[in-house]
N, C-alpha and C positions, 0 to 999 in steps of 0.2 A: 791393192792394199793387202795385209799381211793380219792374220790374225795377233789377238793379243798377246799370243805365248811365244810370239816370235821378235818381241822387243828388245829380249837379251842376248839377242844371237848376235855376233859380227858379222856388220856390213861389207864385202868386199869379191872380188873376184872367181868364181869358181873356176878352178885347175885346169876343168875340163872340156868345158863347153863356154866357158868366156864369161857367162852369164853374172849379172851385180844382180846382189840379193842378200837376203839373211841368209847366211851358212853354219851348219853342224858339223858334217861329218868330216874331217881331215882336210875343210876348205872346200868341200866339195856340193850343189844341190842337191836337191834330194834323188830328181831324177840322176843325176850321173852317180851317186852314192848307189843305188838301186840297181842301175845298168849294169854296175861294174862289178856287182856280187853276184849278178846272174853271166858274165860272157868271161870268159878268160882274157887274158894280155897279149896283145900282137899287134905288128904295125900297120894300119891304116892304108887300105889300097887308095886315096885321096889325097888326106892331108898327107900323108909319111909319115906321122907322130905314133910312137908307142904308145901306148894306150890300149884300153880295153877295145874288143871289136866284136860285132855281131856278123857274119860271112863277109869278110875281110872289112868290114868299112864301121866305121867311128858313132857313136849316138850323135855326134854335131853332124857328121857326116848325112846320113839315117834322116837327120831331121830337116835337113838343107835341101835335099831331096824329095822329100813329102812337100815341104811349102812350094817348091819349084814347078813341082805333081799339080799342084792344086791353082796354083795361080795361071798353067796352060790353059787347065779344063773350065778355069772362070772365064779367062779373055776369049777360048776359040770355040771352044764349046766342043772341043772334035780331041781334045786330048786323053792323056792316060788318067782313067779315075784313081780315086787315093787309094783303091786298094787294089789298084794293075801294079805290075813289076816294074821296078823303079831303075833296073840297070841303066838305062839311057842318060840317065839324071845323075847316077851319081857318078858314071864314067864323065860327065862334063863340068864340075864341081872345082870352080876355081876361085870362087872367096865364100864366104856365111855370110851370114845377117845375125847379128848380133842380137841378145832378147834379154830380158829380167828373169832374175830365177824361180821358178815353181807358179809358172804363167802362161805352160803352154796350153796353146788353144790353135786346134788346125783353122785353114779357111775351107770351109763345104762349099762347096758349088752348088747354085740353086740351080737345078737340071730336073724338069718335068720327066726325064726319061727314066734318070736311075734315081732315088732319092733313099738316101739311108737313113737309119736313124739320126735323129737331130743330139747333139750332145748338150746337157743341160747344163748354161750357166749361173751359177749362181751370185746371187746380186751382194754387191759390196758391201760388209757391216759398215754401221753407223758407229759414233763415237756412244760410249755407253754412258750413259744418264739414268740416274735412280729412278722407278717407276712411280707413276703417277698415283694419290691416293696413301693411305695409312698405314697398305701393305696389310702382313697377315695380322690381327689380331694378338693382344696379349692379355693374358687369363691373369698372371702378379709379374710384378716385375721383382727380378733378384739381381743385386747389384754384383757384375763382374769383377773381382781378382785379378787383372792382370797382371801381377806380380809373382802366382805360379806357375805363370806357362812357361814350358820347354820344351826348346827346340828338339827334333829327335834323331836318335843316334844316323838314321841316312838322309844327312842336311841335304844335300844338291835334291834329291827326287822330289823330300818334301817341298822346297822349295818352288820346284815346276809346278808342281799341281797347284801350289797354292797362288804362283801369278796367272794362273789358266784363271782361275776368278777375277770377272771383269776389274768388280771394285777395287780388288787390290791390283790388279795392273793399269787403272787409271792412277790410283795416288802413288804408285811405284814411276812412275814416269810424268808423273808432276815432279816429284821430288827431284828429278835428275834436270828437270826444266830451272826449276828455281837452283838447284845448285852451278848450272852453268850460267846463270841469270847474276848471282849476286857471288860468285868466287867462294863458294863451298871448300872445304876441304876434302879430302877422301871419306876421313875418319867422321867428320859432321855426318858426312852423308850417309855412311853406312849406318849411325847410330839413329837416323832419324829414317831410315827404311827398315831395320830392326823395330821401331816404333812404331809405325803404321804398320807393321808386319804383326806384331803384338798385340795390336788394336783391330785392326779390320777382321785378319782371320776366324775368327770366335763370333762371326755376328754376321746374318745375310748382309745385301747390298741395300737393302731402304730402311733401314736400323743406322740413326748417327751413333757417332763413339761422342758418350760423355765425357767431361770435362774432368768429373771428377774422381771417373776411374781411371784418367792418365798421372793424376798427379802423385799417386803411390810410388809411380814409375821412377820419377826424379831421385825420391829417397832411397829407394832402394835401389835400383839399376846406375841413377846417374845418367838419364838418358834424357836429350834437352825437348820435356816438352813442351817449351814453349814453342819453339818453331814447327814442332810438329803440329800443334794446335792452327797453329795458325795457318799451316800447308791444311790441312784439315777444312779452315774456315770457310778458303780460296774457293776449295771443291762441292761445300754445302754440305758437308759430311760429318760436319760437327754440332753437338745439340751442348751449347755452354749453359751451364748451371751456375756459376760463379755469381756472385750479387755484382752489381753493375758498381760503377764509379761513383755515380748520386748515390744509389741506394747504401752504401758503404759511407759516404758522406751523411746520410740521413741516421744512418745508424751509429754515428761519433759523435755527431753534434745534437741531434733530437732523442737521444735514449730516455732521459730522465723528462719528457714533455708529452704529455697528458695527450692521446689520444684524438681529442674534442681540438686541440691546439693545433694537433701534430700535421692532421688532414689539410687542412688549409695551409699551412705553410710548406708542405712539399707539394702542392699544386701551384702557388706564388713561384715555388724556386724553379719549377719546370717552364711553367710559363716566361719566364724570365730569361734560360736558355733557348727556350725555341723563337720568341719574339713575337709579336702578334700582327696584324695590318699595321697598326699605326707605330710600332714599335721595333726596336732593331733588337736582333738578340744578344745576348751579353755574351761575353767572355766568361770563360772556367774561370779564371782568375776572379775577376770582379763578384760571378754569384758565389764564390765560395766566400769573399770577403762578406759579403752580405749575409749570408747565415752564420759565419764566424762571430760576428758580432750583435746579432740577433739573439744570438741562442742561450746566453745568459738570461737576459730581458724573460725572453718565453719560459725558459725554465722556474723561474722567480713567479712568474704569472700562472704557473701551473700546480703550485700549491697551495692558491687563494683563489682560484676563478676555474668555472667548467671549459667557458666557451670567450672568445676573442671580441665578440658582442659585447660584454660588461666590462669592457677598458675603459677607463672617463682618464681625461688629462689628469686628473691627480696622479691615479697611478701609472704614466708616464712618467709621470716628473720624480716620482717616490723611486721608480728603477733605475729612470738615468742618474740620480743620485745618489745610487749605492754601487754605482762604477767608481774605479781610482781614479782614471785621469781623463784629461778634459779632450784630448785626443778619443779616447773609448766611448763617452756618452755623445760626439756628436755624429761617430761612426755610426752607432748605433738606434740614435734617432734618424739620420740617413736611413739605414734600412728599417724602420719600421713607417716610417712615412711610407716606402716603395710597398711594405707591408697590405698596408690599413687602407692605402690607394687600389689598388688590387682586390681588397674585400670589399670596399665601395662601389667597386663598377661591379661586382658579382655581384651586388645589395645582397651580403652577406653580415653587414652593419649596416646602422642607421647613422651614423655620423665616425668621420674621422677624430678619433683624438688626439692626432698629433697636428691638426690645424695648425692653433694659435701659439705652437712652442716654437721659438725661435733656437737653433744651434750654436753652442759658446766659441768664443773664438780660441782656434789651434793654436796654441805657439810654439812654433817650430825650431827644433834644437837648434842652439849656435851650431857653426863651419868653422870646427879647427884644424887646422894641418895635420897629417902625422909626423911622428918623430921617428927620426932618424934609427932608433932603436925597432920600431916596429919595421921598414924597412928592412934590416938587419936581419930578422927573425924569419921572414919571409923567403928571402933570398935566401936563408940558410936550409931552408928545407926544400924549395923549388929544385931537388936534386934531378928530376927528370926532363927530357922534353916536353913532353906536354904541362907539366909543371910551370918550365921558364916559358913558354909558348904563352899558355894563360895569362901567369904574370905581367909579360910584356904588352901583351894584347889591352891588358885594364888600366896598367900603370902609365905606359907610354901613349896609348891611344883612347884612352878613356871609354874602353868598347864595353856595353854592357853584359851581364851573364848569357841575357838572351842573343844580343847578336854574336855574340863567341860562339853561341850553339848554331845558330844559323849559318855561320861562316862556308863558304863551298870553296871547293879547288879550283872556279872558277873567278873566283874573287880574287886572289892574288897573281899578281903578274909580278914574276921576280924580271922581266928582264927591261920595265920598263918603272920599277921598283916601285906600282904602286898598288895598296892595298883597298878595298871598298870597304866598307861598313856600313851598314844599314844605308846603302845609298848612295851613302860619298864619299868621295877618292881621298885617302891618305897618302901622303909620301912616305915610302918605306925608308927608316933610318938603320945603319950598319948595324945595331944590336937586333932591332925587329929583323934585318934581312937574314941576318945569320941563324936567328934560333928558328926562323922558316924553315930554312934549309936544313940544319938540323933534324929539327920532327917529320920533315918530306921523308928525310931517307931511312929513321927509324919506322916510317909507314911502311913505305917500299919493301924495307925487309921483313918486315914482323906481317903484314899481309900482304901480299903481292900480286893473290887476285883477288880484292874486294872491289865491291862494282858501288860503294858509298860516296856520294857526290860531295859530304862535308868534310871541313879540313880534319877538324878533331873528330876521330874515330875510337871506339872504345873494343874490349873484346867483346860483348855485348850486338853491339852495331857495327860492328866488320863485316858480316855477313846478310847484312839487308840495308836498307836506304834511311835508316830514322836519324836524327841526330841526337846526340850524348844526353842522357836526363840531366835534371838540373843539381840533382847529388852530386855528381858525379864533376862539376865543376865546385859547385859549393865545398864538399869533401874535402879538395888539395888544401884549401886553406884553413879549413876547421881550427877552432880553439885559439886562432890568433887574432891579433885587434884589427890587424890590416887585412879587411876581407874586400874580394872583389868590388864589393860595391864602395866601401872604403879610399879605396885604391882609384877607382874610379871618379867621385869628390875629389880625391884631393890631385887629381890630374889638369880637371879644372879649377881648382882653386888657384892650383900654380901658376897656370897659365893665366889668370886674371893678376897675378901679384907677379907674371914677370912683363909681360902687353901690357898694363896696366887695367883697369876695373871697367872693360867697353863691355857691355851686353850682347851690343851690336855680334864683335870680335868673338866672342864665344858662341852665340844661334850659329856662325858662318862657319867655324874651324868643327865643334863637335854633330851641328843640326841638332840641340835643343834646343826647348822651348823657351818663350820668353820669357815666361816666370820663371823659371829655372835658373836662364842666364842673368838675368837681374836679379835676384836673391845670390846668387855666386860673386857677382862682380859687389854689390854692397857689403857682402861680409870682406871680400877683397881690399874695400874700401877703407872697413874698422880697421884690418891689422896696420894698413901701411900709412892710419892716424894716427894711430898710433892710443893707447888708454888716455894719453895727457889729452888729447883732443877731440874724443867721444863726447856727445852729449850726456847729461847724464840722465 
């Protein structure tokens, strides 16, 4: 193994003596680099080769000889020691042995008779790992600038000395793992090895780089830390400051909530993501809906009451009734049930008060078609591939935002033209096959090695494995009526009003749900009775 300063060197051949290794000097190891500013130039009484020589004969030559020397005096025990004269050896010298470069090590003959000094090997490093414990001591902590530092007028030397420090030639060589890992670019890389270069130098090895002193970096330099943070994370090398995703959710929705409140409800909502024995954990989705519509209720209740103990069903009833719609107060009673059930089993309360409340019934928008004009509108701004990709994707196949994002390069089979979606196989139609093939090749050319297993790529997610955020679909169609989920509806709606209104026929073509497909096929049912034949 090779120490760490010798990561940057090129791997390949040396000139001289044959030898693979890291090389510096003109392609050459360091022993032949060495040999050959100490002997002059002339041809080889052995090999024939011009080349440097020591009393007519070659360093490979030289050293083909010494192992030959040693390997007698190992097997017979009756030969020339390693430091007897070697002519007999090299006059007979008709291939080498080939070796790795800056490895050499004679073989000693273990001989009772003559015993030389032992040559002291030294033991292979380890890969380097921050040391164990706090490290040294901090008297105040002052928060680092890295926004002044500058490189200095003789870049190449600083730069040696500075990957001779383990830490930074462990994340200097991560960085080049993940760039061949996920199809970096040149320029990515340099800019995020300039970033760990800007960050680690200025700080021992068991010191993380904070979070919040890379983020200056972006405004001012323009240097992407996010990836570097995260190459950072990978190595344990990073100390994030940043408030979390609940805490930040805690901090939008419970700002204006009373302390006494506030405790107890951001222990319900953690518990509710983590899940308990008897209980399965929720989705982000779901507990954000549950504090989303909680948070009015508790806020309302935090400038008439200390504590979550003096709730009585009236003032239940008094906040659900100063909601608008009848959609919001039984959302809302939903989560404060999940609430008050949660302070009960902590016997945090002495009784539930949303027992005896029963939830009003939803009424669910009518299902109208769109018009042909929203259509129109759509299609006129869908100017891009991934634009008409989407489109086609929600319109034609009724795929939700979510499985668009999910979508992999493995799910499309153009040559047997059929497409999955969450599951199940579509047949690819001439407009779906084409705008495929389309955005295949604007991927191909615009990145060409990203190693991202989804079909829709972003510049964002070109360079690691996540798929597209949900802006980033939502966004193409902003501000018009026909939005994805729109688009979606009335893909099934069509398809009930051209099949006719079967439930059945829609669970089988899209895999929804039965309520779903029966609420679709009866609104189906109104249009093609038409208003003279509605109940009324």
């Amino acid at each position: 193994m090779t120490s760490a300063r010798y990561d940057t060197r090129p791997v390949s051949s040396c000139v001289d003596c044959f030898a693979w290794g890291p090389l510096w000097w003109y392609g050459r190891c360091t022993a032949c680099y060495a040999f050959r500013r100490l002997h002059n130039e002339g041809r080889c009484g052995s090999c024939r080769r011009r080349i440097a020589v020591k009393q007519r004969y070659c360093r490979l030559c030289w050293r083909e000889a010494h192992r030959r020397a040693n390997i007698d005096q190992i097997t017979t025990g009756k030969g020339i020691p390693h430091s007897g004269p070697l002519a007999p050896f090299l006059q007979q010298i008709d291939c080498h042995q080939l070796m790795f470069a800056n490895t050499d090590v004679s073989l000693r003959a273990s001989s009772s008779k003559a015993k030389g000094p032992e040559r002291r090997t030294l033991a292979a490093p380890h890969p380097f790992t921050p040391p164990p414990g706090p490290g040294q001591s901090t008297l105040f902590t002052i928060p680092r600038d890295l926004t002044k530092f500058r490189r200095p007028s003789t870049h190449e030397e600083w730069l040696t000395d500075v990957l001779a420090l383990p830490h930074v030639a462990r994340a200097w060589h991560a960085a080049q793992l993940t760039a061949d890992a996920h199809g970096w670019t040149a320029r990515l890389l340099a800019e995020v090895r300039r970033t760990l270069i800007t960050a680690l130098c200025c700080r021992p090895a068991d010191e993380p780089v904070i979070y919040s002193e890379l983020q200056p970096l972006a405004a001012v330099r323009s240097l992407p830390i996010e990836r570097t943070a995260q190459l950072l994370t990978d190595l344990d090398m990073l100390h994030d400051d940043r408030l979390s995703r609940l805490e930040k959710a805690f901090e939008r929705r419970l700002s204006n909530v009373s302390p006494a409140i506030r405790a107890p409800v951001q222990d319900w909502i953690r518990q509710l993501l983590d899940g308990t024995k008897r209980s399965r954990p929720r989705t982000w989705e779901t507990v954000m809906e549950y504090l989303r519509s909680a948070a009015p209720v508790l806020t309302l209740w935090s400038d008439t009451h200390d504590h979550l103990h003096e709730i009585t069903p009236d003032h239940v009833r008094e906040a659900l009734a100063s909601l608008s719609s009848s959609s919001a107060r039984t959302q809302a009673l939903i989560s404060l049930r999940s609430l008050f059930r949660y302070l009960r089993a902590k016997r945090l309360i002495f009784r539930n008060p949303t027992v005896r409340i029963a939830p009003g019934t939803v009424r669910l928008p009518p299902i109208l078609p769109l018009s042909a004009t929203d259509y129109q509108q759509v299609i006129a701004v869908a100017t891009t591939p991934e634009h008409r990709l989407t489109l086609a994707l929600a319109a034609v196949h009724a795929a939700r935002p979510g499985d668009i994002r999910a979508l992999q390069l493995d799910d499309v089979n153009l040559g047997d033209r059929l497409l999955t979606i969450a599951g199940h196989d579509r047949r690819l139609d001439d407009l779906t096959l084409q705008v495929i093939r389309r955005y295949l090749n604007l991927r191909r050319t615009r990145w060409p090695n990203t190693s991202n297993p989804h079909l829709l790529v972003s510049a964002r997610t070109a360079y690691d494995t996540r798929p597209v955020t949900a802006y980033y679909l939502s966004n193409l169609f902003r501000g018009h009526n026909a939005t994805l989920d729109r688009l979606r509806a009335d893909r099934w709606l069509d398809e009930a009003l051209d099949r006719g209104p079967d439930p059945l026929h829609l669970a089988a073509v899209f895999g929804i749900s039965a309520a779903t497909a029966i609420r679709y096929a009866n609104a189906a049912r109104l249009i093609l009775e038409g208003p003279e034949q509605r109940p009324p």
